[in-house]
C-alpha positions as CSV (number, residue, x, y, z in Angstrom):
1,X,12.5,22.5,15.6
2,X,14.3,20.9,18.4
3,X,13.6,18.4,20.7
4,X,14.6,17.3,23.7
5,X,16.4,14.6,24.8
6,X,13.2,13.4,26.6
7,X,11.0,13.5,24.0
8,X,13.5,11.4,21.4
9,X,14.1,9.1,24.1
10,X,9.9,8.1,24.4
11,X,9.8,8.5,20.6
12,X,12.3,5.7,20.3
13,X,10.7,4.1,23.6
14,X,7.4,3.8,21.5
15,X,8.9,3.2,18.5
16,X,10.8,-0.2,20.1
17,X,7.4,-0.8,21.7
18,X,5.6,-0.7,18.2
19,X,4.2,-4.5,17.3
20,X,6.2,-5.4,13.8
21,X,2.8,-6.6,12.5
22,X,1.6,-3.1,12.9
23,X,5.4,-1.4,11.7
24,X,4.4,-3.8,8.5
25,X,1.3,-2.6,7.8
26,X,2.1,1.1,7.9
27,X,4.9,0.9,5.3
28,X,3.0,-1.9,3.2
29,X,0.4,1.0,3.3
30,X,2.7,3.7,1.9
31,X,4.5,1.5,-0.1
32,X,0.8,0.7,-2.0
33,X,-0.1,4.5,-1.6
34,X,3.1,5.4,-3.6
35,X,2.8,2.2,-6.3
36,X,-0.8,3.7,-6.9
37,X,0.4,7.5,-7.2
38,X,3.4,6.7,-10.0
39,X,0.9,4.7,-12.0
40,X,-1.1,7.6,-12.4
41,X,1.2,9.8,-13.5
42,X,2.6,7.4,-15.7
43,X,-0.6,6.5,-17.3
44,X,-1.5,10.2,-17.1
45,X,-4.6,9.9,-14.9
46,X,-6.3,11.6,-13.1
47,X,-7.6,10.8,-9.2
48,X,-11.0,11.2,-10.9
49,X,-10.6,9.1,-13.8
50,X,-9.0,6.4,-11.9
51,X,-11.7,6.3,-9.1
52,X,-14.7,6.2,-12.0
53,X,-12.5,3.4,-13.7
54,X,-12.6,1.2,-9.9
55,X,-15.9,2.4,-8.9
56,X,-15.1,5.1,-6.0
57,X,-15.5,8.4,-5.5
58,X,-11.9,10.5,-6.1
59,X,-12.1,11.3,-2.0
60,X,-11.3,7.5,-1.6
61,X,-8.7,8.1,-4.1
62,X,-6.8,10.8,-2.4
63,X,-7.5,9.2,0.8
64,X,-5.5,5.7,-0.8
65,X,-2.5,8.1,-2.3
66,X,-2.3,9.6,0.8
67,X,-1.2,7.5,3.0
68,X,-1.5,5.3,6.2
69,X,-5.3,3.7,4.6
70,X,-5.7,0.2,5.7
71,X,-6.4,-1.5,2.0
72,X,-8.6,-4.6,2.1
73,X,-7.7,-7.4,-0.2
74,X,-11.0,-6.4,-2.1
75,X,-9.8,-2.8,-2.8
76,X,-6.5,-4.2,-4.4
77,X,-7.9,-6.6,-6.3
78,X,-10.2,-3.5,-8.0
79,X,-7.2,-1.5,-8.0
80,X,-4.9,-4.3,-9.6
81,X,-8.1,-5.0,-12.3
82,X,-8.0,-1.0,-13.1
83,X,-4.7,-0.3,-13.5
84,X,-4.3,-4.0,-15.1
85,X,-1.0,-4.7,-12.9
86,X,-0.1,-6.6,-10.0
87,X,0.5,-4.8,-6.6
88,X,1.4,-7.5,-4.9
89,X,3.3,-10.7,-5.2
90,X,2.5,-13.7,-3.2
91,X,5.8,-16.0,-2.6
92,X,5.0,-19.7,-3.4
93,X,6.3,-23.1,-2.4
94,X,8.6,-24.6,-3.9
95,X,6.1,-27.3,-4.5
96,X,3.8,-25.0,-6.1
97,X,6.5,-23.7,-8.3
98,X,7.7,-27.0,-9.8
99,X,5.7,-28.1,-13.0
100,X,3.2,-31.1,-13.1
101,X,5.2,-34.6,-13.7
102,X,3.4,-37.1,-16.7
């Protein structure tokens, strides 16, 4: 399918428009989507094993792995818990890094 010049041009228009806070969020939200579908199929599970083991229906499961879903902090922490892995990583300090001094 073609498009024309026109159409690429407000593409990129709304694109360049976008808010980066929202850019961020979309790909943070596939990027967990994806994290969540290759831990599946590397622990051989199901949608509807995984959502009885966090305590969802497998709809909410398919609607995560999909794509584009705004995850709370909650549902990643039950997710995390489930799978027993870390989805995300939170960059500290340097002063929260360095160990305790006697």
């Amino acid at each position: 399918m073609k498009h024309s010049k026109e159409t690429e041009q407000l593409f990129q228009q709304t694109l360049d428009n976008t808010p980066k806070a929202l850019k961020l969020q979309v790909v943070w939200s596939y990027q967990i989507a994806d994290w969540i579908d290759e831990m599946l199929k590397a622990r051989d599970l199901s949608q509807k094993e995984f959502a009885k083991m966090v305590g969802t229906s497998e709809a909410a499961v398919s609607h995560w792995v999909g794509g584009g879903h705004n995850f709370t902090l909650s549902t990643i922490a039950k997710i995390s818990a489930a799978l027993d892995a870390d989805i995300i990583h939170v960059a500290l300090s340097s002063q929260q890094n360095e160990p305790e001094k006697d």
